[in-house]
N, C-alpha and C positions, 0 to 999 in steps of 0.2 A: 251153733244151733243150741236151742233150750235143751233143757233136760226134760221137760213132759212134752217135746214132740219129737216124732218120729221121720226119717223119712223113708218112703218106700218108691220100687220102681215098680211097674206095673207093665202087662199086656192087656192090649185092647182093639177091638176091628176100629178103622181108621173111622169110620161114620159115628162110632160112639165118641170119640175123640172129637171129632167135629162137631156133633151135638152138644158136649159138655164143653167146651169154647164159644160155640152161639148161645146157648143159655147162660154160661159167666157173664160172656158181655150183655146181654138183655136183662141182667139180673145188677149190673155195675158189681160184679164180684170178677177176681183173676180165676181160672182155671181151677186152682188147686183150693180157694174156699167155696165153689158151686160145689165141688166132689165131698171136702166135708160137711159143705152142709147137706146133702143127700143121702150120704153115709147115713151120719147125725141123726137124722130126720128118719129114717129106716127102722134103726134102731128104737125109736121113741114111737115106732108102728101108727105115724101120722103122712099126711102127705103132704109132701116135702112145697111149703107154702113161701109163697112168692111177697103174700102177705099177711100178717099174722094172725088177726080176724075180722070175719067176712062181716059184721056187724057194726063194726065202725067207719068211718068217712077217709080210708086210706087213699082209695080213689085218688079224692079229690086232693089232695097231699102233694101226689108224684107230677111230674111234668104231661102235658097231652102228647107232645111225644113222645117219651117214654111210651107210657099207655097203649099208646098205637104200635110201636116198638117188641111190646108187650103182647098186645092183640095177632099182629102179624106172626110171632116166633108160635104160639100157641095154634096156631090155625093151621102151620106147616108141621107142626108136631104133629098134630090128633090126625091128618092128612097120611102121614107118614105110619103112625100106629093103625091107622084104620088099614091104610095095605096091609099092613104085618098082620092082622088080626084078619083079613079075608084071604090071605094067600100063606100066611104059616104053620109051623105044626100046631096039631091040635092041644100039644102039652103044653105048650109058650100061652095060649088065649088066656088063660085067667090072669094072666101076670099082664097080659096086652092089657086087659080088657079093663083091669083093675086101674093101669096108670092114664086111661082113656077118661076113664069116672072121675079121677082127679082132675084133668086137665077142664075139662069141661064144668068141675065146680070153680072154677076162676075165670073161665073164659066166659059164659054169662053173666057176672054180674059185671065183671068189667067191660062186655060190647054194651049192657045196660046202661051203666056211665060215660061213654064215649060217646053212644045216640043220644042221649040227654045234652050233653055239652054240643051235641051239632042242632040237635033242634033247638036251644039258646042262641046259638048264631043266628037262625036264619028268622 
């Protein structure tokens, strides 16, 4: 192992475990770079982006599946948070509600690009 990294062992409830291995692989990262780069990203009090900015043509860059890959992991996410935020404690809602905001600034403009590329099909 290097000398500037670390390793640690951790507890976690098994569904956070499971969501940070479906986001590694929707994200083409292992496990253990989705968690630093989240960490990472935390720290730098941005949200933790899938892509780096919303202003350029990254869209069109990645694979249509992917994207859709991409679309679908997002959809079951906000789906997921949206229970936790109508059935959790009241002190959890900002922290829900706040990773809700984020999901949702990626999640339209990338359904924006994916209808665009199907009304060019047809």
């Amino acid at each position: 192992m290097r000398d500037d990294r670390a390793s640690i062992s951790i507890r976690m409830p098994r569904w956070l475990l499971d969501k940070l291995k479906e986001a590694g692989q929707a994200n083409s990262n292992s496990m253990n770079a989705e968690i630093v780069r989240r960490v990472t990203a935390s720290f730098e009090d941005k949200a933790v982006p899938w892509k780096d900015n919303p202003e350029d043509e990254y869209y069109k860059k990645i694979p249509i599946d992917a994207a859709w890959k991409r679309l679908n992991f997002l959809e079951r996410e906000l789906g997921q948070l949206y229970d936790a935020f109508t059935q959790g404690n009241p002190s959890v809602k900002p922290i829900i509600l706040k990773r809700m905001v984020e999901l949702e600034g990626e999640y339209g403009p990338l359904l924006g690009y994916l209808r665009e590329i199907e009304l060019q099909k047809s």
